[in-house]
C-alpha positions as CSV (number, residue, x, y, z in Angstrom):
1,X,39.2,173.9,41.3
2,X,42.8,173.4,42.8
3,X,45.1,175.9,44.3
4,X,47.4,175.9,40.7
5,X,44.6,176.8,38.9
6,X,44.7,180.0,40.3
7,X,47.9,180.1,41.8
8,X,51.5,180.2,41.1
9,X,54.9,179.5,43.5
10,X,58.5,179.7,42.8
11,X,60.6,179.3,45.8
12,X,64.3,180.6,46.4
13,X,67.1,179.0,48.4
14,X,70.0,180.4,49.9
15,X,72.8,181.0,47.6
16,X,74.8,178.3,49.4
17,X,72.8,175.5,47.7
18,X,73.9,177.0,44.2
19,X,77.6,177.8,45.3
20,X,81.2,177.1,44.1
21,X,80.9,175.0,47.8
22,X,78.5,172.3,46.6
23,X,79.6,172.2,43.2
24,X,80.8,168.6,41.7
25,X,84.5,170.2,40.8
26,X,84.8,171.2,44.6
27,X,83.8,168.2,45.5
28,X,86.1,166.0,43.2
29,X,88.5,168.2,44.3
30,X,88.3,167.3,48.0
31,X,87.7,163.9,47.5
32,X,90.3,161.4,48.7
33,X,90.6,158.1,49.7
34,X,94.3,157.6,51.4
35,X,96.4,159.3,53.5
36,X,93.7,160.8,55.6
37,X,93.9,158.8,58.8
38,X,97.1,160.5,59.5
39,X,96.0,163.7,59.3
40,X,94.3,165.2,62.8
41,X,90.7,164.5,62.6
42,X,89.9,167.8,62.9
43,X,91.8,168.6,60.0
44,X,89.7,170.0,57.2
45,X,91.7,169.0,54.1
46,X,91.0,165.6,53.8
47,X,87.7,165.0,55.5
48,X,85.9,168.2,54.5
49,X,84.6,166.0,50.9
50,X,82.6,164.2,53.1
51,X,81.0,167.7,55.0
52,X,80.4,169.1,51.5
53,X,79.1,166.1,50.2
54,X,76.5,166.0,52.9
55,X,76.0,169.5,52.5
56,X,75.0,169.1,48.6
57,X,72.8,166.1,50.0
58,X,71.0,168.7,52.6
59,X,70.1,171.2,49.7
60,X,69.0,168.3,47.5
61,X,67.0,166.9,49.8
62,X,65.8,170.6,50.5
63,X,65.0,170.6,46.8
64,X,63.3,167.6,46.3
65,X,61.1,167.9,49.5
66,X,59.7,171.8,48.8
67,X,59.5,170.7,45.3
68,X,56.5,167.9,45.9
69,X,55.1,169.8,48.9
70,X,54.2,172.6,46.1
71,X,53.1,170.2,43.6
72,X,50.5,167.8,46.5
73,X,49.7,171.5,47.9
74,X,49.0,173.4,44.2
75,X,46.8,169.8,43.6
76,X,44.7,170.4,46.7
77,X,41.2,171.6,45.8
78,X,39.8,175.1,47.0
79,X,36.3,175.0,47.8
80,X,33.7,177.4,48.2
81,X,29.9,177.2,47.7
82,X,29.3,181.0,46.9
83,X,31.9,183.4,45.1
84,X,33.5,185.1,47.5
85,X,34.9,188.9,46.7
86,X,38.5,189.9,46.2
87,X,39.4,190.4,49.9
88,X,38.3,187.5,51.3
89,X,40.0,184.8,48.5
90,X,43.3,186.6,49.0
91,X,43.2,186.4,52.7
92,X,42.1,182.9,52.2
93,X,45.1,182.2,50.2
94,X,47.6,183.8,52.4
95,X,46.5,181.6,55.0
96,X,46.9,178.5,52.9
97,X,50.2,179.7,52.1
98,X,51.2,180.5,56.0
99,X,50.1,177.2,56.9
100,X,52.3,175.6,54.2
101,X,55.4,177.6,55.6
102,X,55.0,175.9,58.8
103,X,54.4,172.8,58.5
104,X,56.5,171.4,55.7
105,X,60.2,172.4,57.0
106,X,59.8,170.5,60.2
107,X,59.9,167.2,57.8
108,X,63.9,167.4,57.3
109,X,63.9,168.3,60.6
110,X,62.4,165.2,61.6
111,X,64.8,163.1,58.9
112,X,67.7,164.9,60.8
113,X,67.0,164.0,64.3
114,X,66.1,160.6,63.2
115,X,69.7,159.8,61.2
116,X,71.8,161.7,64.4
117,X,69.9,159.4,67.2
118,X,70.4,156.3,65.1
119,X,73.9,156.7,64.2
120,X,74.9,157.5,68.3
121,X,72.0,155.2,69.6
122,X,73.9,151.9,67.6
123,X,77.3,153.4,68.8
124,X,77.9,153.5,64.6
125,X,82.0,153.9,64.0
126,X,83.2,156.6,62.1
127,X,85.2,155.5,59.1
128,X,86.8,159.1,59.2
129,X,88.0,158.3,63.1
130,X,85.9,161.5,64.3
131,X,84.0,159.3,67.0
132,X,85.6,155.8,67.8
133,X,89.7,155.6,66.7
134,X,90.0,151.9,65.5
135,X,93.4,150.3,64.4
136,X,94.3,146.5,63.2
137,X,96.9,144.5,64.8
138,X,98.5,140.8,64.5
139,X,98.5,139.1,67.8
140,X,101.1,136.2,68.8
141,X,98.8,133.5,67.0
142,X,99.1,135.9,64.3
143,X,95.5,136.8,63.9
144,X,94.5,139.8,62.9
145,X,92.7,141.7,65.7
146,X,90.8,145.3,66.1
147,X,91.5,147.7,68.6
148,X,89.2,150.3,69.1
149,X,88.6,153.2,71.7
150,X,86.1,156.3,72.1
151,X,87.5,159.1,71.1
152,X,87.8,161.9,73.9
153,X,88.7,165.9,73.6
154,X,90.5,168.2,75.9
155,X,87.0,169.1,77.5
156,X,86.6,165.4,78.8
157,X,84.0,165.2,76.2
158,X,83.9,161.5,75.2
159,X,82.2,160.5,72.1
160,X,81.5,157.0,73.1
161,X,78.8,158.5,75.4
162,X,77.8,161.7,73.9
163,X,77.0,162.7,70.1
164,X,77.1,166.6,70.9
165,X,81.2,166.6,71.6
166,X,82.8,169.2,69.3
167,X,86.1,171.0,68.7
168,X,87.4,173.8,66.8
169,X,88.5,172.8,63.1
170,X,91.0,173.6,61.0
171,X,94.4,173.1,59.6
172,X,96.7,170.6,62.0
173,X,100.3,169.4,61.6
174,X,100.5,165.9,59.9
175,X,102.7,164.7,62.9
176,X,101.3,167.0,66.1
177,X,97.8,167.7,67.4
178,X,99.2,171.2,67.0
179,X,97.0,173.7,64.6
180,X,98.0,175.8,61.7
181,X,95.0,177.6,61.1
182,X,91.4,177.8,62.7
183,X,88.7,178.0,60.2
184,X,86.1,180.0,61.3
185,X,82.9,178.5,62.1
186,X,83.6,174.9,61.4
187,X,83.2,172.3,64.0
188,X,84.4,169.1,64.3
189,X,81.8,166.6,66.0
190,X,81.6,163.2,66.3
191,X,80.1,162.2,63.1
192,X,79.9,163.3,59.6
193,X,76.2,164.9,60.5
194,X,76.8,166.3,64.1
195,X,79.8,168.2,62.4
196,X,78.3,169.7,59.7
197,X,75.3,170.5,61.5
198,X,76.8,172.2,64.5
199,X,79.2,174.3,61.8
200,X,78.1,177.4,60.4
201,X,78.5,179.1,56.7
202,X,81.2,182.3,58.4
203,X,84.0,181.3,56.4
204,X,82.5,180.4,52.7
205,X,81.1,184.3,53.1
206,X,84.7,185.3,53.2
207,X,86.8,185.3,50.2
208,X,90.3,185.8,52.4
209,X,89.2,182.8,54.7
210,X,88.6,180.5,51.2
211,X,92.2,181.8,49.7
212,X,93.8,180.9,53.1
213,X,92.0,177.3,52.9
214,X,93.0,177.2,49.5
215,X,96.5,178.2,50.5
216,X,96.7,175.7,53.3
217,X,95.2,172.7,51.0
218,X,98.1,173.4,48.4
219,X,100.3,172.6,51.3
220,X,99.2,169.1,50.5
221,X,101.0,168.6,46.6
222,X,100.8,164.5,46.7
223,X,97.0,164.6,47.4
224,X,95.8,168.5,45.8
225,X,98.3,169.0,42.9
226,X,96.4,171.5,41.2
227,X,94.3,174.5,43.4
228,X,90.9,175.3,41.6
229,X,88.9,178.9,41.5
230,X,86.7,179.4,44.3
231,X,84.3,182.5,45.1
232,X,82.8,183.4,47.8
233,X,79.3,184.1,48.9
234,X,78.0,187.2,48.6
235,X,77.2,188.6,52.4
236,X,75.5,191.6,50.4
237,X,73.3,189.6,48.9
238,X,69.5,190.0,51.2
239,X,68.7,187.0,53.5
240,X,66.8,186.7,56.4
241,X,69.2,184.4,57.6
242,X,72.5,186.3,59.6
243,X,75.6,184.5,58.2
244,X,76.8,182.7,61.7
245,X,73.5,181.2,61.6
246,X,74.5,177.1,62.0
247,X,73.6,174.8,59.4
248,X,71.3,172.6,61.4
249,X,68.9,176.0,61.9
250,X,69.1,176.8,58.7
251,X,68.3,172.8,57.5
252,X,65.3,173.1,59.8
253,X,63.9,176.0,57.2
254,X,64.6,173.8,54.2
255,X,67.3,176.8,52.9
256,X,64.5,178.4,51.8
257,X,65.0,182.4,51.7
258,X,61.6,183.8,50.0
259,X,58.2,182.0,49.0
260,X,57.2,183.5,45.7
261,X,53.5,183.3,44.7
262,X,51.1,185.0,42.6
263,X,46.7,184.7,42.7
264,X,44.5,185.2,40.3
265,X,41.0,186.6,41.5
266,X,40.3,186.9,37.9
267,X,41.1,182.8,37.3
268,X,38.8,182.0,40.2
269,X,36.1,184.2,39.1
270,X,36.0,182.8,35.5
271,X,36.5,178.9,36.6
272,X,33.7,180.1,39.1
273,X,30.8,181.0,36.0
274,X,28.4,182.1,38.3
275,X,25.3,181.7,36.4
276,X,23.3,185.0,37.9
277,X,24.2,187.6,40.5
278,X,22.0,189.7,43.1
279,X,23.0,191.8,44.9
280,X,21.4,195.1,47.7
281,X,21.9,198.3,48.1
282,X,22.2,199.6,51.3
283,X,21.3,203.4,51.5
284,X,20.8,205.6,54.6
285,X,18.0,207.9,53.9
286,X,18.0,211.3,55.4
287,X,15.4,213.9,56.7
288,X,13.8,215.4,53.8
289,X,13.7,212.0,52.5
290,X,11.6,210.5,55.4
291,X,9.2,213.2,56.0
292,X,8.2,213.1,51.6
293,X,7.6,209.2,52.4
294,X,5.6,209.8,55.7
295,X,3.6,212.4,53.4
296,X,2.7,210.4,50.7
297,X,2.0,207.2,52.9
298,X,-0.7,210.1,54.3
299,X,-1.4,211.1,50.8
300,X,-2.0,207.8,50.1
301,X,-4.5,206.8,53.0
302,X,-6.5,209.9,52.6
303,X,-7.5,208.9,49.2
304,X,-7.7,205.3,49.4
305,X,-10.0,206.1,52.8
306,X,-12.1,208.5,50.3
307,X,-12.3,205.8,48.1
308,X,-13.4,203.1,50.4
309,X,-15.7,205.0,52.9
310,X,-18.9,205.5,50.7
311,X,-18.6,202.1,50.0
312,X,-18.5,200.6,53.5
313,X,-21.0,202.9,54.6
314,X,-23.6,201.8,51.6
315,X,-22.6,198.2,52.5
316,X,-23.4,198.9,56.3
317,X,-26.7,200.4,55.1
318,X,-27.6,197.4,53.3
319,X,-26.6,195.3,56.2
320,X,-29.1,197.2,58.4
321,X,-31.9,196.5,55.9
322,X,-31.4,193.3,55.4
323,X,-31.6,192.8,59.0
324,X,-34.9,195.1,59.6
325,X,-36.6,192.8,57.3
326,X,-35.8,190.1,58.3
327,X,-37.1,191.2,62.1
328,X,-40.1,191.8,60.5
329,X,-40.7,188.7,58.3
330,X,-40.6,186.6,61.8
331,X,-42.7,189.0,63.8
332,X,-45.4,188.1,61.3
């Protein structure tokens, strides 16, 4: 029989995945396509559709993957030769389960590590300007040419060498590298992934931080005319996750808060049909028991040896004869 024949799993995410944050009118909302190079690159308002959009990806992915893990694992068949009691199948199943919980959240983690070492590893260039800043000029022959350096931060951090260069983000003048506003808990890295990865979820937990952001986008009339409702996450809400945990860490667990699941002994033991059953009692006897058996094993010797002795003494008898005549038959 499989394990979904006498199992069932329902998994829950963290309430990011089902937010306001990942939501297709936040997203639409962000979205632009023009003005951003001038904007500081660590400027939320017009780059943060693309960390949002990645986020969405993340929890979809997250989906998708837990979601075939439980069907290929609820398909896998659960053997046994005998029927095995109550105690032992549970215990079996909460090992299956614990097993599952570990190995199936390293795969994203494996997709992750593979997507940030390719993208520095072939010196990619961001078209958002967060790792390599690129500009087109017209030389004397009038030919169009590219211009392109690595883009370094105040910490001599360059990102033409190193993927793991981040700075504080925010809200920055149009004009100045000067900031408005920090937003707490993002960081701006040198790609797309690296920045959303090394940020954490402290602000969306905040409704003042998300009215501030909201405040500060508004600031922005030609490219956000109109400010939408956001809400909040709930940091009431239980999680085994704290809510400065950084979204890479919390990737690596697939989003996945609880692991529902229910077993059926009963299930197993009809699917099972055992045809018979045996079974032993074990019993300690005590004293009074004992010495009654001793005395009727003795009862019963005494009067089976009563029974047998007359008989083994007239067959010895007739041994003896037999014997004395046949002595004398050869004597004559």
């Amino acid at each position: 029989m499989s394990y979904g024949q006498v199992m069932t799993m329902n998994v829950i995410f963290h309430q990011v995945c089902s937010s306001d944050f990942v939501s297709d009118l936040w997203l639409n909302f962000l979205f632009s396509n023009s003005y951003w190079f001038v904007y500081e690159r660590a400027d939320i308002r017009v780059r943060g559709s693309a960390y949002f959009n990645f986020l969405s990806t993340l929890c979809k992915l997250a989906t998708t993957i837990i979601q075939n893990a439980i069907w290929q694992f609820l398909s896998e068949q659960f053997i046994n030769v005998n029927l095995i009691p109550e105690s032992l199948f549970h215990m079996q199943m909460t090992v299956a389960i614990n097993e599952f919980l570990r190995l199936n959240p390293a795969r994203l983690a494996h997709i992750l590590e593979l997507s940030q070492g390719i993208v520095h590893g072939n010196t990619f260039v961001s078209s958002y300007l967060l790792n390599w800043h690129w500009s087109l000029y017209n030389n004397n022959r009038n030919q169009t040419m590219t211009r392109a350096h690595a883009i370094t931060l105040n910490n001599s951090c360059s990102c033409g060498t190193r993927r793991y260069c981040v700075q504080p983000g925010g809200i920055y003048s149009s004009t100045m590298n000067n900031s408005y506003w920090m937003m707490p808990g993002l960081n701006i890295g040198c790609s797309v992934v690296e920045t959303l990865l090394r940020s954490t979820l402290e602000c969306l937990y905040n409704q003042t931080c998300i009215d501030l952001l909201q405040l500060y986008i508004g600031r922005i009339p030609t490219l956000f005319p109109n400010i939408i409702n956001l809400t909040a996450m709930d940091p009431m809400l239980p999680s085994r996750f704290m809510t400065n945990i950084t979204i890479h860490d919390l990737a690596n667990e697939l989003f996945i808060e609880e692991v529902q699941y229910q077993t059926s002994y009963l299930e197993f033991y009809e699917r099972c049909a055992p045809n018979y059953c045996s079974y032993i009692f074990e019993k300690r006897s005590n004293f009074l028991i004992i010495i009654s058996q001793i005395l009727a094993l003795w009862g019963g010797l005494t009067l089976s040896f009563g029974f047998l002795a007359p008989c083994i003494v007239q067959l010895l008898f007739k041994i003896n004869v037999y014997r004395q005549n046949n002595r004398v038959n050869i004597v004559a």
